[in-house]
LUMLUMMI-784604 format. One record per residue: residue in three letters; y, x, z of N, C-alpha, C in turn. Coordinates in steps of 0.2 Angstrom, whole numbers, padded with zeros to 4 digits, always signed. Each point is the difference from the previous one (the first is absolute). Example, Ala and Ser with C-alpha at 12.3 -4.5 7.8 and 13.67 -1.06 7.14 Angstrom:
# LUMLUMMI-784604
ALA-0028+0066+0039+0006-0004+0000+0006+0004+0000;SER+0005-0002-0004+0006+0004+0001+0005-0004+0003;
# end
This chain:
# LUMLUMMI-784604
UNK-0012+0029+0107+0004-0001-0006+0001-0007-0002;UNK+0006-0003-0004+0000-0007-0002-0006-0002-0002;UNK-0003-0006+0002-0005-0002-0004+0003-0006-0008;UNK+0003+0002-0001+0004-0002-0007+0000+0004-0006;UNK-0001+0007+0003+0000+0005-0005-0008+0002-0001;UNK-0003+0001+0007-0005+0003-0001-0007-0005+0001;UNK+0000-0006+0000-0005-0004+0002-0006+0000-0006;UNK+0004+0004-0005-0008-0002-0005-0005+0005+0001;UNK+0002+0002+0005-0007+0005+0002-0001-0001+0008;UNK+0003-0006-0001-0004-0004+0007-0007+0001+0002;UNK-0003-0003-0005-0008-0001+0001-0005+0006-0005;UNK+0004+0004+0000-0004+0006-0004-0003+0004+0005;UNK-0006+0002+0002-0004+0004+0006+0004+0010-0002;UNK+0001+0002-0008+0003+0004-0001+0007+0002+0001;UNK+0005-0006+0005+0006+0000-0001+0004+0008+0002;UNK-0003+0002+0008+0005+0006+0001-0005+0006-0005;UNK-0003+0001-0003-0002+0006-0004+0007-0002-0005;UNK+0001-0006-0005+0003-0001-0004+0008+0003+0003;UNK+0001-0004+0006+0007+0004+0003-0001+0005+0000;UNK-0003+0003+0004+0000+0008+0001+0001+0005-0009;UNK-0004-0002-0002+0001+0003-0009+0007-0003-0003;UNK+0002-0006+0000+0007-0002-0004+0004+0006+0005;UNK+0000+0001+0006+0004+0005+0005+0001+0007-0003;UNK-0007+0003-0003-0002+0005-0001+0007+0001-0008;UNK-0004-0004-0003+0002-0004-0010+0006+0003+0002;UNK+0005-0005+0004+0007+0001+0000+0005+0006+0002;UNK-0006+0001+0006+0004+0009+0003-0001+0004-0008;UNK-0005+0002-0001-0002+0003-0005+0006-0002-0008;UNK+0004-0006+0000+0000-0003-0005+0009+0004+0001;UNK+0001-0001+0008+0010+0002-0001-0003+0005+0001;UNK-0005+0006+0004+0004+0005+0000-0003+0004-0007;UNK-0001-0002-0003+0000+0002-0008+0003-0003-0005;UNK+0007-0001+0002+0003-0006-0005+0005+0004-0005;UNK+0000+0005+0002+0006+0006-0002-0004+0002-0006;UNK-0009+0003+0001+0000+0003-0007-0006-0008-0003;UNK-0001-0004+0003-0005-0007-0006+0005-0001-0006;UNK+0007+0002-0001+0002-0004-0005+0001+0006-0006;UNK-0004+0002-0006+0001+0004-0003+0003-0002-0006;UNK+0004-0006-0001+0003-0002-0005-0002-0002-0005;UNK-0008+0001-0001-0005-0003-0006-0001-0006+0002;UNK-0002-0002+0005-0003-0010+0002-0001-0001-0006;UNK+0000-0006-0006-0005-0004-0003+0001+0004-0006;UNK+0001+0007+0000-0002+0005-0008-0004+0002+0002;UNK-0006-0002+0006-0007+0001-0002-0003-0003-0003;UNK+0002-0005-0003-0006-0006-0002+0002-0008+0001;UNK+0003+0001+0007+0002-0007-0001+0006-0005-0006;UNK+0000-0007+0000+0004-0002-0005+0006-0004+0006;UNK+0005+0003-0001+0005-0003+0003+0002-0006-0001;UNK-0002-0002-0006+0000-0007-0003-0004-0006+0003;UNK-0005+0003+0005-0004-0004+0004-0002+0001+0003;UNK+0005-0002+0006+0002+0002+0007-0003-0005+0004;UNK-0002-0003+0005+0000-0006+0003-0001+0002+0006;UNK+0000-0005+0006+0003+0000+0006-0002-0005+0004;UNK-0008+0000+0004-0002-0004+0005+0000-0001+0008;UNK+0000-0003+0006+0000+0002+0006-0002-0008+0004;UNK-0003+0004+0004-0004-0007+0006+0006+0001+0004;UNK+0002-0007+0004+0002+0000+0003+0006+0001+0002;UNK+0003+0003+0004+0006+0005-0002+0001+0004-0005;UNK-0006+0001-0001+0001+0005-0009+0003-0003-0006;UNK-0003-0008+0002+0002-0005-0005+0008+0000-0001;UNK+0003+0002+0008+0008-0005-0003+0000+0008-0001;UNK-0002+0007+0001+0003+0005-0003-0001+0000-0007;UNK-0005-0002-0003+0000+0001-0006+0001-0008-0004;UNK+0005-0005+0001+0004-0002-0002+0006+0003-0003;UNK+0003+0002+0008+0008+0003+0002-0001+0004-0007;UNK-0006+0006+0001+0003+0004-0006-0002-0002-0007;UNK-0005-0006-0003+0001-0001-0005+0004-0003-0003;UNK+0001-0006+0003+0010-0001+0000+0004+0004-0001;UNK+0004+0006+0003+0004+0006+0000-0002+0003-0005;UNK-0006+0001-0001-0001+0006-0007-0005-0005-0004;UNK+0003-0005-0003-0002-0005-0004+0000+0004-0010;UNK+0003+0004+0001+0001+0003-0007-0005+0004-0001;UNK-0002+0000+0004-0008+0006-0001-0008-0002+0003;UNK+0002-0004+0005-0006-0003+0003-0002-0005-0006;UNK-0006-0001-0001-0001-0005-0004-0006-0006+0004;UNK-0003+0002+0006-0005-0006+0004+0003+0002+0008;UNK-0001-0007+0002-0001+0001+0007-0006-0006+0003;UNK-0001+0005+0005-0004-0005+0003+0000+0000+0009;UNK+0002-0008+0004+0001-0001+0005-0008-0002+0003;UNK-0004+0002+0006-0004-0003+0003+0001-0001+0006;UNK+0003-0006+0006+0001-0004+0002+0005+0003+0005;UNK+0007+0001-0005+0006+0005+0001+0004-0007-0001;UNK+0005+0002+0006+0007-0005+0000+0004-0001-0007;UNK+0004-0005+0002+0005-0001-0006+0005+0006-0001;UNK+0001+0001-0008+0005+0005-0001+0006+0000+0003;UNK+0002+0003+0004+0009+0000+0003+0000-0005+0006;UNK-0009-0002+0004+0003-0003+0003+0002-0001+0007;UNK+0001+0006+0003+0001+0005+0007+0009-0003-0001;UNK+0003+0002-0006+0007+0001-0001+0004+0005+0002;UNK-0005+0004+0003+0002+0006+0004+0002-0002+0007;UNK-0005-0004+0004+0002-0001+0005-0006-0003+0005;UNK-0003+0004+0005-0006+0002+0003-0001-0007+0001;UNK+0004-0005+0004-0001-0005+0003-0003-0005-0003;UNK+0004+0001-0008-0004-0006-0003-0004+0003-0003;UNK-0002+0005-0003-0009+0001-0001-0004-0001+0003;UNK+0002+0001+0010-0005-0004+0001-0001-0006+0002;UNK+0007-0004+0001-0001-0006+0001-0003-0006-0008;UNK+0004+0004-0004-0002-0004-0007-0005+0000-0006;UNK+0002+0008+0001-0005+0003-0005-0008+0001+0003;UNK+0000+0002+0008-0007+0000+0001-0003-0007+0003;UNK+0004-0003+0008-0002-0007+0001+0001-0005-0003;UNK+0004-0001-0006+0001-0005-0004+0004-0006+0004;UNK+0005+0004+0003+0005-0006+0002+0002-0002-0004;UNK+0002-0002-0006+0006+0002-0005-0006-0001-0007;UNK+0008-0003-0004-0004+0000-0006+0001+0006-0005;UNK-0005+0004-0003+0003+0004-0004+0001-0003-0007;UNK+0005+0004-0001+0002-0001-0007+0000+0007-0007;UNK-0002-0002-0006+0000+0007-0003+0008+0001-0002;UNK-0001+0004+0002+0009+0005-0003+0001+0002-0006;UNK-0002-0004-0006+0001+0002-0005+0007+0003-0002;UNK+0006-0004+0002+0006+0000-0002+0001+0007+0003;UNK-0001+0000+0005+0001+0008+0004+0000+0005-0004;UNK-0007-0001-0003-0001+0005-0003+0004+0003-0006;UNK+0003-0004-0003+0003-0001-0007+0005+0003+0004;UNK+0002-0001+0005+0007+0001+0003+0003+0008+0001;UNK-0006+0000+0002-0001+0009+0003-0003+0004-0010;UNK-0002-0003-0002-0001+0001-0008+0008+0002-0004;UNK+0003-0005+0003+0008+0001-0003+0003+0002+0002;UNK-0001+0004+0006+0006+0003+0006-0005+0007-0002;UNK-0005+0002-0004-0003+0007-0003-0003+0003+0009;UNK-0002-0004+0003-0004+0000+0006-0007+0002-0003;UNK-0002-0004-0002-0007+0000-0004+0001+0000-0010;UNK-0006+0005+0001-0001-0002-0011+0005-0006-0001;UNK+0001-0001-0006+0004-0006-0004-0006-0003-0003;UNK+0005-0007+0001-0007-0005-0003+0002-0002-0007;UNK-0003+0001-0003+0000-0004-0010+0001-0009+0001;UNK+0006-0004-0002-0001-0006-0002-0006-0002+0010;UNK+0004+0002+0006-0003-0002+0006-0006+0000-0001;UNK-0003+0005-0002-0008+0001-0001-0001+0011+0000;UNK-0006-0002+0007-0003+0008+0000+0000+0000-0009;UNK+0001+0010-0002-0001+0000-0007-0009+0004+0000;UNK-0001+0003+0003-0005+0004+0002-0006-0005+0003;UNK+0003-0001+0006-0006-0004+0006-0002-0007+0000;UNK-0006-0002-0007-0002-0003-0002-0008-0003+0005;UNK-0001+0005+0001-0007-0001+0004+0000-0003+0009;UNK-0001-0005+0002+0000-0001+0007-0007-0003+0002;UNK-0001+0001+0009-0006-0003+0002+0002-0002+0006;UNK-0001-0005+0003+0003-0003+0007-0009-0002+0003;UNK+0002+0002+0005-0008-0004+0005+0002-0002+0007;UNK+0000-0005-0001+0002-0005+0009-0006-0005+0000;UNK-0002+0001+0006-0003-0004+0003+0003-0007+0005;UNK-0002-0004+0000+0004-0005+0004-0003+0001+0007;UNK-0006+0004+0003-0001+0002+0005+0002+0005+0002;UNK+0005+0002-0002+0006+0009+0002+0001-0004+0008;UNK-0004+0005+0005+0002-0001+0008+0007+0003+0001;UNK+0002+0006-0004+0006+0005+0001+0008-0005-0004;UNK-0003+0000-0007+0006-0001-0004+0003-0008+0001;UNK+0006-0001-0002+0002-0007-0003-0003-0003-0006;UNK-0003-0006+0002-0006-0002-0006+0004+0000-0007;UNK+0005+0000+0002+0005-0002-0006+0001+0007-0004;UNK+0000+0005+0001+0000+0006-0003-0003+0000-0006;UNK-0006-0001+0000-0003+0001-0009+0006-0003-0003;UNK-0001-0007-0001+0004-0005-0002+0006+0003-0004;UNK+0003+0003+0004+0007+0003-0001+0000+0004-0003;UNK-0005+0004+0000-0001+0006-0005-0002-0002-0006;UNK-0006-0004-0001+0001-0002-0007+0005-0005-0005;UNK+0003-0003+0005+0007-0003-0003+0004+0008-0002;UNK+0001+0003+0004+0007+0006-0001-0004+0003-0007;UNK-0006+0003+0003-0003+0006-0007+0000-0006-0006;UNK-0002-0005-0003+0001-0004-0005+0006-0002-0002;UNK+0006+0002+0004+0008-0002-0002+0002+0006-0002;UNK-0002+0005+0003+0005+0008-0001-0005+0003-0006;UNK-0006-0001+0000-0003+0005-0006-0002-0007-0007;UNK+0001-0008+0002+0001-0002-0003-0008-0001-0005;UNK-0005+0002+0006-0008+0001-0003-0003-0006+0009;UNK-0003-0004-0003-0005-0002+0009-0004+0004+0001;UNK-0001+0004+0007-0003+0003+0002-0006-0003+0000;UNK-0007+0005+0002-0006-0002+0000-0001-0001+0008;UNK-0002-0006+0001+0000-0002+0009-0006-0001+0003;UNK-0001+0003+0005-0008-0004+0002+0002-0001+0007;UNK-0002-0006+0003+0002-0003+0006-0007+0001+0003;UNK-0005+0001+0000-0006+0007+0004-0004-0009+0000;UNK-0001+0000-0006-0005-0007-0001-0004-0001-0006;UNK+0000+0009-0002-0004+0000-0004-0009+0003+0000;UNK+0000+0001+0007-0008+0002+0000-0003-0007+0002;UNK-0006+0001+0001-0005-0004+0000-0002-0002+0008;UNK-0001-0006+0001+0001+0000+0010-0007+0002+0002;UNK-0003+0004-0004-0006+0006+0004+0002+0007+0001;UNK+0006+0001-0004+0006+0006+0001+0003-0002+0004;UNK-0001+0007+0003+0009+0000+0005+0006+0001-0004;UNK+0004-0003+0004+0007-0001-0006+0004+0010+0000;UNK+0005+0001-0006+0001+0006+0002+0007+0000+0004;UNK+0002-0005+0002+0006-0001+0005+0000-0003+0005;UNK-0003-0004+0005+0000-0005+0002+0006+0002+0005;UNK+0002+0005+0000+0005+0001+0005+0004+0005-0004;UNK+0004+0006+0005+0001+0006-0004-0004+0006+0003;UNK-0006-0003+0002-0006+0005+0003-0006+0000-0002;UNK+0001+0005-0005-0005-0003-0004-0004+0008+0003;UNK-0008-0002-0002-0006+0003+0004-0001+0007-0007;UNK-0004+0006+0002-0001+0005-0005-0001-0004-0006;UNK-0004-0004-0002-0004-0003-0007+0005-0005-0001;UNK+0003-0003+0002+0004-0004-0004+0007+0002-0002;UNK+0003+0006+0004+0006+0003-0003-0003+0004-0008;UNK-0005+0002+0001-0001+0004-0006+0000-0006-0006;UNK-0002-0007+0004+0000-0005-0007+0004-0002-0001;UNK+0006+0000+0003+0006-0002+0000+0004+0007-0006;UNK-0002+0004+0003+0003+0005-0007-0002+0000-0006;UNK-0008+0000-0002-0003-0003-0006+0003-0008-0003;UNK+0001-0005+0004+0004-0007-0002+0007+0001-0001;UNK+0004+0005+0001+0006+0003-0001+0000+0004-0006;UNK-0002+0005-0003-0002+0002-0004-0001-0005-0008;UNK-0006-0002+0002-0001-0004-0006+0003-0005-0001;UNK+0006-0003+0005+0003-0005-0001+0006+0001-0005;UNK+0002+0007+0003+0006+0002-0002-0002+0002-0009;UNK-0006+0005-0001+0001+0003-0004-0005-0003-0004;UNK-0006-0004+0001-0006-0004-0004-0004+0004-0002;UNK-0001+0005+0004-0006+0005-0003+0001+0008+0006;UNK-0006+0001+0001-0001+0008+0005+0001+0006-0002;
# end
């Protein structure tokens, strides 16, 4: 399997149980896709109004993509040591030349976004600002073996220009050097991914 996708279960002694189960999750997940949606979703309790959207990794630029696109309802996102937004441009060669060996400089696509904002591609923007998606969290380390060191960077320029709020940033230098860091790469070990979600969390929202 690419190790770009799946390397943060590099060093986990648990990794094939974890695959073998997300296999199990997903078979189970399409061939019951026809009756999971009973048309109730968040009239049980949840508040639509506060929605948010986190992801390591690869997850990170997915749950950019969609908070950008559905900026009218998302109101947090949080990136942990996920590419820059839009910055593939839809084409394999340069995600990996750019976006993951850092040939290339990335740049945040702000305007792009606005672009695809006005072309009714994505939510509309209020006065070039998310109206909704006020909350953000970026985490780059400057030791990403995988990504372009430039990645954070351009994330938190882009989230700061389109929602018009600076993201909360941690560049994985806030533990103590008797702690292991929770990034030193995008492989992180069982106990530090879990720290990595709790420092996500609180960062974004200031409270458990």
């Amino acid at each position: 399997m690419p190790r770009y996708f799946f390397n943060v279960y590099k060093d986990l002694p648990e990794k094939r149980a974890h695959g073998r189960m997300l296999l199990i999750v997903a078979s189970l997940a399409f061939s019951s896709l026809a009756q999971s949606d009973d048309n109730h979703g968040l009239s049980r309790g949840g508040d639509p109004h506060q929605v948010s959207i986190s992801g390591l990794s690869s997850g990170g630029a997915m749950a950019l993509q969609y908070a950008v696109a559905h900026s009218g309802s998302i109101i947090g996102v949080g990136s942990v040591a996920g590419p820059a937004w839009y910055c593939a441009e839809g084409d394999l060669a340069h995600a990996m030349q750019v976006c993951m060996k850092g040939q290339g400089t990335v740049q945040p696509k702000t305007d792009l976004a606005r672009q695809f904002a006005a072309a009714g591609k994505i939510d509309s923007l209020c006065g070039n600002t998310t109206s909704a998606l006020k909350h953000s969290f970026v985490f780059q380390s400057k030791d990403d073996e995988v990504l372009n060191p430039r990645s954070g960077q351009a994330n938190v320029d882009f989230l700061a220009a389109l929602t018009g709020v600076a993201p909360k940033v941690d560049r994985g230098a806030a533990m103590t050097a008797a702690q292991t860091p929770v990034m030193a790469s995008s492989r992180p070990t069982a106990p530090t991914r879990a720290a990595a979600k709790e420092r996500l969390y609180l960062s974004v929202w200031g409270r458990r």
